[in-house]
KEVEX-234935 format. One line per 3 residues: their letters; for each residue x, y, z of N, C-alpha, C. Coordinates in nm, 3 decimals. Example, Ala and Ser with C-alpha at 12.3 -4.5 7.8 and 13.67 -1.06 7.14 Angstrom:
AS = 1.319 -0.569 0.780 1.230 -0.450 0.780 1.320 -0.330 0.780 | 1.285 -0.225 0.708 1.367 -0.106 0.714 1.290 0.003 0.787 $
//
This chain:
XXX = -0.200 -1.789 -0.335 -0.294 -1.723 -0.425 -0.432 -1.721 -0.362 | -0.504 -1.624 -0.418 -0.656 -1.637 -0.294 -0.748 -1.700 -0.413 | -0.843 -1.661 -0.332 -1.002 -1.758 -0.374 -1.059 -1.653 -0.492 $
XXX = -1.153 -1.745 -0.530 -1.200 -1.683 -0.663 -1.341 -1.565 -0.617 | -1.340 -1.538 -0.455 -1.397 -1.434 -0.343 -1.343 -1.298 -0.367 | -1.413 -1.153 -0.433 -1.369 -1.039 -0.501 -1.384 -0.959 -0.343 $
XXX = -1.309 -0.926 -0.319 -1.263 -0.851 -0.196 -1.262 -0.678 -0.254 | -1.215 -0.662 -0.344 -1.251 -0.570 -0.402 -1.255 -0.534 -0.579 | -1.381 -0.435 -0.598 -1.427 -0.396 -0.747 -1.375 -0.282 -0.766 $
XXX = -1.314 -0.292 -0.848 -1.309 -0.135 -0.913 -1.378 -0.133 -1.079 | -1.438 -0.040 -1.143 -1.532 -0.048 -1.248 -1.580 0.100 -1.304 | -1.439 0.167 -1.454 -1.462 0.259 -1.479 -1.423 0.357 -1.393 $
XXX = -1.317 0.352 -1.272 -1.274 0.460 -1.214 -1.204 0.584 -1.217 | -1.281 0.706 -1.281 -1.201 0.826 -1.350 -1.173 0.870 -1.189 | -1.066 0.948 -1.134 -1.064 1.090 -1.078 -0.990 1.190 -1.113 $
XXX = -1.021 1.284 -1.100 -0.948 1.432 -1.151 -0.932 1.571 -1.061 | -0.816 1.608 -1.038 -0.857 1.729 -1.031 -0.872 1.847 -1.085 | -0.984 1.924 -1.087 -0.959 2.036 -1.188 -0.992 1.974 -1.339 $
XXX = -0.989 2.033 -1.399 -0.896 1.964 -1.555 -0.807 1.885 -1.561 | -0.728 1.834 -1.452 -0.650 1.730 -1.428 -0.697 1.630 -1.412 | -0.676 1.525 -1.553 -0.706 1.353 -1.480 -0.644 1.312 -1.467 $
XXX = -0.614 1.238 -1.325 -0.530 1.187 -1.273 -0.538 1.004 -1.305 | -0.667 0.972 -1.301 -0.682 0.793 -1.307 -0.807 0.799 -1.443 | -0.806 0.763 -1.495 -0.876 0.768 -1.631 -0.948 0.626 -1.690 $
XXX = -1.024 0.580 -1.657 -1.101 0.430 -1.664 -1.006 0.323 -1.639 | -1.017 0.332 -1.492 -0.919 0.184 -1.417 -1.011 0.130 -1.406 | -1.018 -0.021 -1.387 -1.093 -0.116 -1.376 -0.995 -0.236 -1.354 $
XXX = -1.036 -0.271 -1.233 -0.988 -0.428 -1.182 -1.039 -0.476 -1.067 | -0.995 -0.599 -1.014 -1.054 -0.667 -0.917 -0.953 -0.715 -0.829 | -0.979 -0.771 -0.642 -0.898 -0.811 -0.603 -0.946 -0.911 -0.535 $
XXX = -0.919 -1.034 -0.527 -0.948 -1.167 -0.480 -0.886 -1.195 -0.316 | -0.995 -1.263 -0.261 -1.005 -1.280 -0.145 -0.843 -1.374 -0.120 | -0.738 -1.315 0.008 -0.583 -1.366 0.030 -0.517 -1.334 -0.047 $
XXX = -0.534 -1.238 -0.148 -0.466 -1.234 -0.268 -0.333 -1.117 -0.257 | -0.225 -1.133 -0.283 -0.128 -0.964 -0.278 -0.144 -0.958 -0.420 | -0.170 -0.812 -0.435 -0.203 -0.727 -0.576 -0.116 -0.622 -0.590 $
XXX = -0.029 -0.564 -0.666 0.024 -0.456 -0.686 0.020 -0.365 -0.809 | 0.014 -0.248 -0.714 -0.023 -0.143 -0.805 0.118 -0.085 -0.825 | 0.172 -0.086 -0.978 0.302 -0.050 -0.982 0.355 0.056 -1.101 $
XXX = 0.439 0.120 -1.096 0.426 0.221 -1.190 0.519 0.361 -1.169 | 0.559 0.472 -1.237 0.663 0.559 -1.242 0.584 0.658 -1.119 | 0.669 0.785 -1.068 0.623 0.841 -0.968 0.559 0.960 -1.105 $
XXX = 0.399 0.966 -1.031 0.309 1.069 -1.095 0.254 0.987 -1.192 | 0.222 0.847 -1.197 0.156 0.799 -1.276 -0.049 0.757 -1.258 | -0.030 0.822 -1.106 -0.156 0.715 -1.049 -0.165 0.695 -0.888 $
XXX = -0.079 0.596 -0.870 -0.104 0.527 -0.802 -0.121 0.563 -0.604 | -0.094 0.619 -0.602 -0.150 0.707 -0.472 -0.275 0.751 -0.490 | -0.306 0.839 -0.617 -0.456 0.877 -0.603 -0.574 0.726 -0.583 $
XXX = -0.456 0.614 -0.657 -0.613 0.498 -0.666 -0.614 0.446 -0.522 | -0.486 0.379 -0.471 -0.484 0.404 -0.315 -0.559 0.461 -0.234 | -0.594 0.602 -0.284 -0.636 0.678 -0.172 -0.820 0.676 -0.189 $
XXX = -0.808 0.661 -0.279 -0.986 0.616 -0.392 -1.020 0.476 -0.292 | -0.947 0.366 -0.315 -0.961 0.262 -0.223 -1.013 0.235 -0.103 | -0.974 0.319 -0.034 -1.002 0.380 0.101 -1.088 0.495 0.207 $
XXX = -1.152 0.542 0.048 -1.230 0.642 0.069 -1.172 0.785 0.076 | -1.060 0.799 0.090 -1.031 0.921 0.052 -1.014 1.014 -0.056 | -1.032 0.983 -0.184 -1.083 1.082 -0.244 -1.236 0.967 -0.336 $
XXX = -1.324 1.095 -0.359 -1.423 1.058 -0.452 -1.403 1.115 -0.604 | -1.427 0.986 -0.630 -1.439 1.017 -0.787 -1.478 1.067 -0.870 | -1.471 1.122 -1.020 -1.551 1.171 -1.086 -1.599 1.116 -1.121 $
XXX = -1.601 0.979 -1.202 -1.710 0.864 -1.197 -1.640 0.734 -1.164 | -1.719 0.633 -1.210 -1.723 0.487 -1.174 -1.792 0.446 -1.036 | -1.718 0.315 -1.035 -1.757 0.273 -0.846 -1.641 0.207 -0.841 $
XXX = -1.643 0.159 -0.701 -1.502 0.128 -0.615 -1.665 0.031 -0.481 | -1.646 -0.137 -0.493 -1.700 -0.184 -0.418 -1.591 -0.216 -0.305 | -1.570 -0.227 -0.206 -1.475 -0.324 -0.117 -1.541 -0.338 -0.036 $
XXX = -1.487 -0.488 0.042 -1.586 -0.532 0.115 -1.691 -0.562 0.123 | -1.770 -0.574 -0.020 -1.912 -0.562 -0.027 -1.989 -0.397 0.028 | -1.898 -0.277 0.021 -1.997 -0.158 0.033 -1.921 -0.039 -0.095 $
XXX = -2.078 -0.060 -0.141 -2.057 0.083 -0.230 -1.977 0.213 -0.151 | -1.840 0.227 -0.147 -1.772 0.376 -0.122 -1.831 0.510 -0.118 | -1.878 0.496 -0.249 -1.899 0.637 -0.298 -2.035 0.671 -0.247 $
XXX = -2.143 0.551 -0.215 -2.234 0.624 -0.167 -2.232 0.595 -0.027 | -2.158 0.557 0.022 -2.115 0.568 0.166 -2.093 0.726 0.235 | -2.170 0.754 0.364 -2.139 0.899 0.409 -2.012 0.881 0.511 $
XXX = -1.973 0.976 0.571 -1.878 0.973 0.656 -1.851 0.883 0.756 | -1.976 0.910 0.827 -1.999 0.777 0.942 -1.969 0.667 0.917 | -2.020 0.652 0.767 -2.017 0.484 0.700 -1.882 0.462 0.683 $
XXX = -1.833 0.538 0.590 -1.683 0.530 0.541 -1.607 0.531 0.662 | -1.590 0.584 0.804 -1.558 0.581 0.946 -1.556 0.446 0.955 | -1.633 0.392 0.953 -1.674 0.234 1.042 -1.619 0.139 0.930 $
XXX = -1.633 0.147 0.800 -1.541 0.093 0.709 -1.420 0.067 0.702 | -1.377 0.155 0.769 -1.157 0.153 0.784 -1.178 0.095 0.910 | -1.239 0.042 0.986 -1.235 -0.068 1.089 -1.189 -0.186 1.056 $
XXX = -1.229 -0.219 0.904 -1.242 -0.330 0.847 -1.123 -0.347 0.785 | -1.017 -0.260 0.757 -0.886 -0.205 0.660 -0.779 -0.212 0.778 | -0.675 -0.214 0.732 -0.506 -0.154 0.778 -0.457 -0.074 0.717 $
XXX = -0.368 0.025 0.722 -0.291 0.093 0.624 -0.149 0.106 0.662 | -0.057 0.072 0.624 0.091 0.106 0.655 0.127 0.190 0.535 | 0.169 0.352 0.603 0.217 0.441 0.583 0.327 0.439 0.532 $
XXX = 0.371 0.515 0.441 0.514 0.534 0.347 0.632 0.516 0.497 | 0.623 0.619 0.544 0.717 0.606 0.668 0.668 0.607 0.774 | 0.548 0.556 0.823 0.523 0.478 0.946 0.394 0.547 1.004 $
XXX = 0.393 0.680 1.022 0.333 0.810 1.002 0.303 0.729 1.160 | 0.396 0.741 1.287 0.433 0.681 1.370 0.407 0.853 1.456 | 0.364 0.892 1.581 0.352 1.023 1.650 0.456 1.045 1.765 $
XXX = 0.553 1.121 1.716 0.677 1.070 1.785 0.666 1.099 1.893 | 0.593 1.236 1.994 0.530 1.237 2.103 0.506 1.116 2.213 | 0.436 0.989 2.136 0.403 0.877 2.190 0.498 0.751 2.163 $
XXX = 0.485 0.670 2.284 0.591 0.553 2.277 0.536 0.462 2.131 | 0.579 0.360 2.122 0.584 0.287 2.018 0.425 0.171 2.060 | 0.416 0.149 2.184 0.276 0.084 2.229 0.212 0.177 2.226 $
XXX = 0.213 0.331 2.299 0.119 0.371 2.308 0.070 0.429 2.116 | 0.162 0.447 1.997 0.107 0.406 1.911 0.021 0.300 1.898 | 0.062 0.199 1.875 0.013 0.069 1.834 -0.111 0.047 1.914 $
XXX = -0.146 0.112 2.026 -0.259 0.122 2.136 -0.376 0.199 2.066 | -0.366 0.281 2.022 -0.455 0.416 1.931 -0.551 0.365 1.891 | -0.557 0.262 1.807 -0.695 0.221 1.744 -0.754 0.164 1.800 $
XXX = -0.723 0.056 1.913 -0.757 -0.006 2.000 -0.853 0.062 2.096 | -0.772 0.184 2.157 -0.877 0.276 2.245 -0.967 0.313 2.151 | -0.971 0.351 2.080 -1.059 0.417 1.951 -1.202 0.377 1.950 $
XXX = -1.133 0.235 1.885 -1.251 0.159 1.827 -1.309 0.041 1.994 | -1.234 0.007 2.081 -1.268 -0.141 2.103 -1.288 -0.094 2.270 | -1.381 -0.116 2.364 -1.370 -0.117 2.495 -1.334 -0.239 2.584 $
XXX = -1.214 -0.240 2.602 -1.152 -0.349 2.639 -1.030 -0.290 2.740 | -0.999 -0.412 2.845 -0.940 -0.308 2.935 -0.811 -0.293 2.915 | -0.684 -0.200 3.025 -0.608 -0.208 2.929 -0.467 -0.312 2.923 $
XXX = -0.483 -0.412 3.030 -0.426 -0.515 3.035 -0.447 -0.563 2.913 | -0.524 -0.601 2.893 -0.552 -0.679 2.742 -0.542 -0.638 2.638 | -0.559 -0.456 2.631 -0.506 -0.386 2.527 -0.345 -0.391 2.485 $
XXX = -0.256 -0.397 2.576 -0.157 -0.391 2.602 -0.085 -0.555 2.504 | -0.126 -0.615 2.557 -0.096 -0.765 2.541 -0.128 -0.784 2.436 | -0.249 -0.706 2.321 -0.239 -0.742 2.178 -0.146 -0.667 2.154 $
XXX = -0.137 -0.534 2.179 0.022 -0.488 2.086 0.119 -0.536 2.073 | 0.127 -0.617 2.206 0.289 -0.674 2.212 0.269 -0.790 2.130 | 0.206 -0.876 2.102 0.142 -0.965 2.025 0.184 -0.876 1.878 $
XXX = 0.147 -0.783 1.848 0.093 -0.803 1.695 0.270 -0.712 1.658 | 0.360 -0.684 1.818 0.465 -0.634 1.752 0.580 -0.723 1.774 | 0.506 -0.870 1.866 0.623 -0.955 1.769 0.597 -1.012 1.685 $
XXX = 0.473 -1.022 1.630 0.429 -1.050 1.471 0.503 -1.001 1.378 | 0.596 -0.880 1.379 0.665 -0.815 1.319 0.772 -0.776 1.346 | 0.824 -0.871 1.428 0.900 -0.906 1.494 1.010 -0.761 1.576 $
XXX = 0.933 -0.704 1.637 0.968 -0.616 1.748 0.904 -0.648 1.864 | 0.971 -0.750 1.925 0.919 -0.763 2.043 0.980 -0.699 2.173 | 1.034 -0.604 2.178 1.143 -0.545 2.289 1.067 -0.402 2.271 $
XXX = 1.015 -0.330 2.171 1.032 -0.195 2.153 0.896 -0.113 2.186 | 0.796 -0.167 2.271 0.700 -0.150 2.327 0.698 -0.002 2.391 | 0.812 0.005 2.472 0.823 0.160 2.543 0.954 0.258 2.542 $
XXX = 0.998 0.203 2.393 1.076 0.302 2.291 0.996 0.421 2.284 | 1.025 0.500 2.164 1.002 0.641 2.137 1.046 0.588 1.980 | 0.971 0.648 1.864 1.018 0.624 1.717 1.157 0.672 1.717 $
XXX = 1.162 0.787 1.760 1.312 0.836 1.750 1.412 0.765 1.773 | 1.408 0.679 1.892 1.509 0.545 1.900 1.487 0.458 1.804 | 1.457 0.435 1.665 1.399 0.329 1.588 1.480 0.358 1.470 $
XXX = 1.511 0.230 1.399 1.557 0.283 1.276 1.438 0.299 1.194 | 1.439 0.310 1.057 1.364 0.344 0.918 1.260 0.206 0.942 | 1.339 0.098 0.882 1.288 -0.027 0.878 1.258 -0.049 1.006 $
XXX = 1.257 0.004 1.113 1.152 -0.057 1.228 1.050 0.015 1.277 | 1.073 0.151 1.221 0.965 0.229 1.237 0.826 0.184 1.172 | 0.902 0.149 0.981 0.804 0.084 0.888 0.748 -0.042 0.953 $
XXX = 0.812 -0.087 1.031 0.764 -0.232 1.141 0.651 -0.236 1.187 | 0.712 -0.104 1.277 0.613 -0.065 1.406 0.427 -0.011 1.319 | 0.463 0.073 1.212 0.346 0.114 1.129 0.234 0.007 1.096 $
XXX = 0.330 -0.117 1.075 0.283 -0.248 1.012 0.155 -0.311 1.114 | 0.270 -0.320 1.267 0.182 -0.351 1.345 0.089 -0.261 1.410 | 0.058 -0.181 1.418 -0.073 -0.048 1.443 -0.143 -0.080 1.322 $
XXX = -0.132 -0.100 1.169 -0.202 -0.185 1.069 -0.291 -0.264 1.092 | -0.220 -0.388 1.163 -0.247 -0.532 1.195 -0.337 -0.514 1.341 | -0.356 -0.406 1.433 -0.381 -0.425 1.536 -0.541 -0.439 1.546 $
XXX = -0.650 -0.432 1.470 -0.765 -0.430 1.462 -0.820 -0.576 1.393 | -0.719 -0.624 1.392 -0.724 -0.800 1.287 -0.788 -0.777 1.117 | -0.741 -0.660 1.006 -0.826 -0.629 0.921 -0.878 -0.681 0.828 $
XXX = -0.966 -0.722 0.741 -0.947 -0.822 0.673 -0.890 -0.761 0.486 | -0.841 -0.675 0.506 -0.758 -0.583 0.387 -0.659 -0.493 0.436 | -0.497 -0.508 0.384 -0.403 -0.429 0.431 -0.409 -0.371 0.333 $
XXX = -0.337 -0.248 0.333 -0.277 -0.161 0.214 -0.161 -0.118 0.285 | -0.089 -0.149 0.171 0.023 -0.069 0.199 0.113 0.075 0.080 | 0.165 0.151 0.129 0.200 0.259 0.079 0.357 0.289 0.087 $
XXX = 0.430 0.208 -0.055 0.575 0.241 -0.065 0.613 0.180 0.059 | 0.601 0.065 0.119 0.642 -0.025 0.219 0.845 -0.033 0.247 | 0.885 -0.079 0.128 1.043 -0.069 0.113 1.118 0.055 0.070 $
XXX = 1.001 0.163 0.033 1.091 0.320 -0.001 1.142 0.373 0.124 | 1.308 0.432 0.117 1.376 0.449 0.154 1.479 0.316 0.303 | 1.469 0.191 0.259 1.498 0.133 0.269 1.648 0.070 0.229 $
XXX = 1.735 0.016 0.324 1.850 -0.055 0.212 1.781 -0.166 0.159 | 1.841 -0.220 0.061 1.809 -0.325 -0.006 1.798 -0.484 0.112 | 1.884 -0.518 0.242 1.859 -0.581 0.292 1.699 -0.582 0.337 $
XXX = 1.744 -0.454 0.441 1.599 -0.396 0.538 1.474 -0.433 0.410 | 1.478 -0.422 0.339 1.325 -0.404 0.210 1.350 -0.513 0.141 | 1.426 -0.628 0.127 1.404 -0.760 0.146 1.371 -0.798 0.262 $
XXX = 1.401 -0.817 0.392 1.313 -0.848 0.521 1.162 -0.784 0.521 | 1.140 -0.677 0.474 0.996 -0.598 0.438 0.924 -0.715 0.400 | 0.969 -0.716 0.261 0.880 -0.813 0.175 0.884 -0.967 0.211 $
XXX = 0.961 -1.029 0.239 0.961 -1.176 0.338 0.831 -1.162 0.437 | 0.863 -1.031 0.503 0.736 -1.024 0.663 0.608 -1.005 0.582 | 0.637 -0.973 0.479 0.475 -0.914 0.409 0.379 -1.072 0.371 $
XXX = 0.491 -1.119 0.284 0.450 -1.270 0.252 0.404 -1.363 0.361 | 0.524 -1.370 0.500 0.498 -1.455 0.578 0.376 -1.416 0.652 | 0.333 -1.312 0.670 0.205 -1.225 0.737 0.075 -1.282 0.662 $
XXX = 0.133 -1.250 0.498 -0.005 -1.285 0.437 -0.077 -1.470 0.413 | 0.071 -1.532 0.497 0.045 -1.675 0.483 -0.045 -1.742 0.598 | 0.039 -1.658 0.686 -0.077 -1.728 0.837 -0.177 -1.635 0.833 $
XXX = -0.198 -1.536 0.823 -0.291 -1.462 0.826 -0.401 -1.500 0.730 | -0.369 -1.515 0.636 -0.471 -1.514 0.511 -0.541 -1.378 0.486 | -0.480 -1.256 0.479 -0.534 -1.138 0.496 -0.530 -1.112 0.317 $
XXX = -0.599 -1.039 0.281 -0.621 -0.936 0.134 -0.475 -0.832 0.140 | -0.430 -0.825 0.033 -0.299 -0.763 0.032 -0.303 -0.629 -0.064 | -0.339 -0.521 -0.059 -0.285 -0.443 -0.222 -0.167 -0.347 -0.137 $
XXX = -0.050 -0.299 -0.255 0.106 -0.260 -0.229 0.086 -0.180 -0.300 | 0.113 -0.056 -0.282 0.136 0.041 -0.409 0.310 0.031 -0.391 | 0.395 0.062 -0.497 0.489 0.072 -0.504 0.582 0.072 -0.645 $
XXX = 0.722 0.166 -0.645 0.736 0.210 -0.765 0.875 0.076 -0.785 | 0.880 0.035 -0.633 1.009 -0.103 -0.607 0.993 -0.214 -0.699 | 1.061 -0.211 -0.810 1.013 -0.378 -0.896 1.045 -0.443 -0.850 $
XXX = 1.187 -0.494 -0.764 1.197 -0.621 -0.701 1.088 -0.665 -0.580 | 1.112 -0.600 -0.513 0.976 -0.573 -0.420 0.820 -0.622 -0.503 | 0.792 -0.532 -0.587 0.638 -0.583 -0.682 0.657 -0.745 -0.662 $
XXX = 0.769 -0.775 -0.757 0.798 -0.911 -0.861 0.846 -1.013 -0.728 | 0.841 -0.968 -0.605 0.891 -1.065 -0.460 0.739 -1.088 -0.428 | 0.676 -1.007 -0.406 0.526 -1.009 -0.298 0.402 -1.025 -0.390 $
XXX = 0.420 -0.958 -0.526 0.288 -0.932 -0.564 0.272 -1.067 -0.673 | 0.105 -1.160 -0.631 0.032 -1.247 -0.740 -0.008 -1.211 -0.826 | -0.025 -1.069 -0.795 -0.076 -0.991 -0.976 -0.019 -0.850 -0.923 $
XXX = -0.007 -0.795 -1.058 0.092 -0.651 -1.090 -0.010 -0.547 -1.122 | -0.043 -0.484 -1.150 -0.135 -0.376 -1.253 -0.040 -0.254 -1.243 | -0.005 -0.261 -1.405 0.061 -0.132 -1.385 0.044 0.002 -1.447 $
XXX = 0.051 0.082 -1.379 -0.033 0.215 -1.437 0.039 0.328 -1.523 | 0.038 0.401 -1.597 0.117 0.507 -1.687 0.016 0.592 -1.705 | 0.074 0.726 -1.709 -0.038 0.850 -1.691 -0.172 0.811 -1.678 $
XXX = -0.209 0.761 -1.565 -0.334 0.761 -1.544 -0.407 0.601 -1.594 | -0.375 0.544 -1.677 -0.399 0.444 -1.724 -0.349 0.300 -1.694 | -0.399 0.204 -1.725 -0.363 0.050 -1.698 -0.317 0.036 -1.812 $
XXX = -0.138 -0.021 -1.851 -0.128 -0.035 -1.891 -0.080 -0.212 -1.947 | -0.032 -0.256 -1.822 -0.048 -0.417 -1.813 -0.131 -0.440 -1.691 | -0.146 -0.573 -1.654 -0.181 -0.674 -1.580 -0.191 -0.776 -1.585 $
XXX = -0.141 -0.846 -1.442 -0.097 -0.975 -1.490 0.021 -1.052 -1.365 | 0.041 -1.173 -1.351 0.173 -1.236 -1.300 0.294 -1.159 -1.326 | 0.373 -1.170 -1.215 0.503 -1.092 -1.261 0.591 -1.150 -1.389 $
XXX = 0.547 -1.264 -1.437 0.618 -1.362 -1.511 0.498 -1.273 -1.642 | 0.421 -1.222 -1.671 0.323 -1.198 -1.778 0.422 -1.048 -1.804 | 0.426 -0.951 -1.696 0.521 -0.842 -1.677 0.642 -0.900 -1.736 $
XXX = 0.720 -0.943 -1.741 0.817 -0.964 -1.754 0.830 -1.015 -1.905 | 0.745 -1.068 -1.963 0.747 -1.091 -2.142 0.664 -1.029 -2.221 | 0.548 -0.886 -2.153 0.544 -0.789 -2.211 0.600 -0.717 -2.302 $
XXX = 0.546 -0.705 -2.378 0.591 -0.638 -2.507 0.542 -0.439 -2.493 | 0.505 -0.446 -2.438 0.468 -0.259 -2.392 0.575 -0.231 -2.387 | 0.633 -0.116 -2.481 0.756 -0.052 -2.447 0.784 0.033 -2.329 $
XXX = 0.673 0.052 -2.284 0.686 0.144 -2.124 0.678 0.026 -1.996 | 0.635 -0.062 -2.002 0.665 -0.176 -1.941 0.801 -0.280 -1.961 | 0.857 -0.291 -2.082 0.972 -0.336 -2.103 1.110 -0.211 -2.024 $
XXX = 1.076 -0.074 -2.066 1.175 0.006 -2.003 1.138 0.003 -1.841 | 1.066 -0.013 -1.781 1.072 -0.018 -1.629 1.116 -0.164 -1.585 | 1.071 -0.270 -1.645 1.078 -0.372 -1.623 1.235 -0.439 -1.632 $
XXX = 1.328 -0.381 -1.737 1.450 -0.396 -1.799 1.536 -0.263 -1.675 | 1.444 -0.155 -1.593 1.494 -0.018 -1.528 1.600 0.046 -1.655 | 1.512 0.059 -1.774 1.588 0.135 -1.856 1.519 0.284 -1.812 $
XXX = 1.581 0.435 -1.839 1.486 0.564 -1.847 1.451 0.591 -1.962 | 1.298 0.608 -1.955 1.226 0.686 -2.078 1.270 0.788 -2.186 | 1.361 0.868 -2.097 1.368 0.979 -2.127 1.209 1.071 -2.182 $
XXX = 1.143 1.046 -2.156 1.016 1.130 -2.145 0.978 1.284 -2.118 | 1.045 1.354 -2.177 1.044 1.513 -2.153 1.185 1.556 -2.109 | 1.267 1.501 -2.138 1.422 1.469 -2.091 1.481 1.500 -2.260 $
XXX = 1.559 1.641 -2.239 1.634 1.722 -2.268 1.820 1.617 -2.262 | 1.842 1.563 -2.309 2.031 1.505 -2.212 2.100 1.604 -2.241 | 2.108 1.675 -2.364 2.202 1.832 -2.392 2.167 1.930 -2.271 $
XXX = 2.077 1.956 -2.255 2.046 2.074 -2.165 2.058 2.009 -2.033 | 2.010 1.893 -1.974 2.003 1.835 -1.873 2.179 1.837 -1.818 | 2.280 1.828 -1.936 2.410 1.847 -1.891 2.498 1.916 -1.815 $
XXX = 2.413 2.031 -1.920 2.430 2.199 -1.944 2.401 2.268 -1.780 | 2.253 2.215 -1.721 2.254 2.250 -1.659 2.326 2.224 -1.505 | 2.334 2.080 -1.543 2.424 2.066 -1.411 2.557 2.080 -1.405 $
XX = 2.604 2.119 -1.542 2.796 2.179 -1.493 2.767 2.343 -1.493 | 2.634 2.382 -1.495 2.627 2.552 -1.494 2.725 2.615 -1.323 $
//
């Protein structure tokens, strides 16, 4: 569990597009070592707050502190030099299949750091047996399975030492083994490391494996938060049906829905 150190604010965070609101007064906090998850049905949220997090989209109101810097009034440059400070692991690795698997994991390194490239070299391999690919340095993604691609993403994440990961649907499209080993590496990462953790993800076992606190979102809104053990004796009927993986049926027709698939 982390320190009582707010790594990140969120406070009143609407965004919208259009006439569309997408996040509608979120408000929470994330504590310094802490894994947080943002959890919830697909189209509820949680990508747009993700992406709010990080500076990619601006809001229609509130603030979003991390790290100690106001986001929103951050300009480009600023917000640039800010994701220095971040990791992000990609839904599926978002890995450039063009390039070997180091010379991924190399990218930010040249980017950001002038260092030569012996030594560049030697943190990748470092931070990809951290994640435990230590052989696959001058692979190609294409030789990779799913779960090692999501590996390889992890470590290009990790390669700048950040002091906040995010991650994005980490175990989607995963077998259930592979995305139990996910979430083990996530934990064991966040133990020696002591790094800031937030997970978006729609995976409850996954949430209820990795995450110290849950927040879970429904059209746009917070509708719990809390320990997975607080989730779990919720009384929210939209939290009891995800939590139980019952379906809503929420705009769900079952006569016609029949109809249409023996058409």
């Amino acid at each position: 569990m982390g320190s009582t150190r707010r790594e990140i604010e969120v406070e009143g965070l609407t965004v919208a597009f259009g006439d569309k609101v997408v996040l509608d007064e979120i408000t929470f906090d994330v504590r310094s070592g802490e894994v947080v998850v943002i959890m919830g049905r697909s189209g509820c949220g949680k990508t747009s707050l993700l992406k709010s997090l990080i500076g990619l989209i601006r809001p229609r109101e509130g603030s979003i502190n991390v790290l100690g810097h106001d986001l929103i009034a951050l300009d480009e440059d600023a917000i640039d030099e800010f994701r220095e400070r971040i990791g992000m692991l990609f839904q599926f690795g978002a890995l450039i299949s063009s390039l070997t698997v180091g010379e991924n994991i190399l990218l930010p390194l040249h980017r950001r750091c002038s260092i030569d490239d012996g030594t560049a070299r030697a943190v990748a391999r470092l931070k990809l047996a951290m994640v435990g690919l230590p052989d696959v340095f001058d692979l190609y993604p294409s030789q990779l399975s799913g779960g090692m691609r999501k590996r390889a993403g992890f470590a290009r994440a990790l390669i700048l030492d950040p002091e906040i990961l995010f991650f994005d649907e980490p175990t989607s499209g995963l077998d259930p083994n592979t995305a139990a080993d996910m979430d083990l590496l996530i934990l064991n990462l966040r133990d020696v490391l002591k790094t800031t953790m937030v997970m978006v993800t729609h995976d409850l076992e996954s949430a209820f494996t990795v995450g110290d606190r849950i927040i879970m979102l429904h059209d746009g809104r917070t509708i719990a938060e809390g320990t997975p053990d607080d989730l779990r004796r919720s009384d929210h009927p939209v939290v009891k049906d995800f939590v139980e993986r019952r379906g809503s049926g929420d705009g769900i027709d079952a006569d016609r829905t029949k109809a249409d698939f023996f058409r």
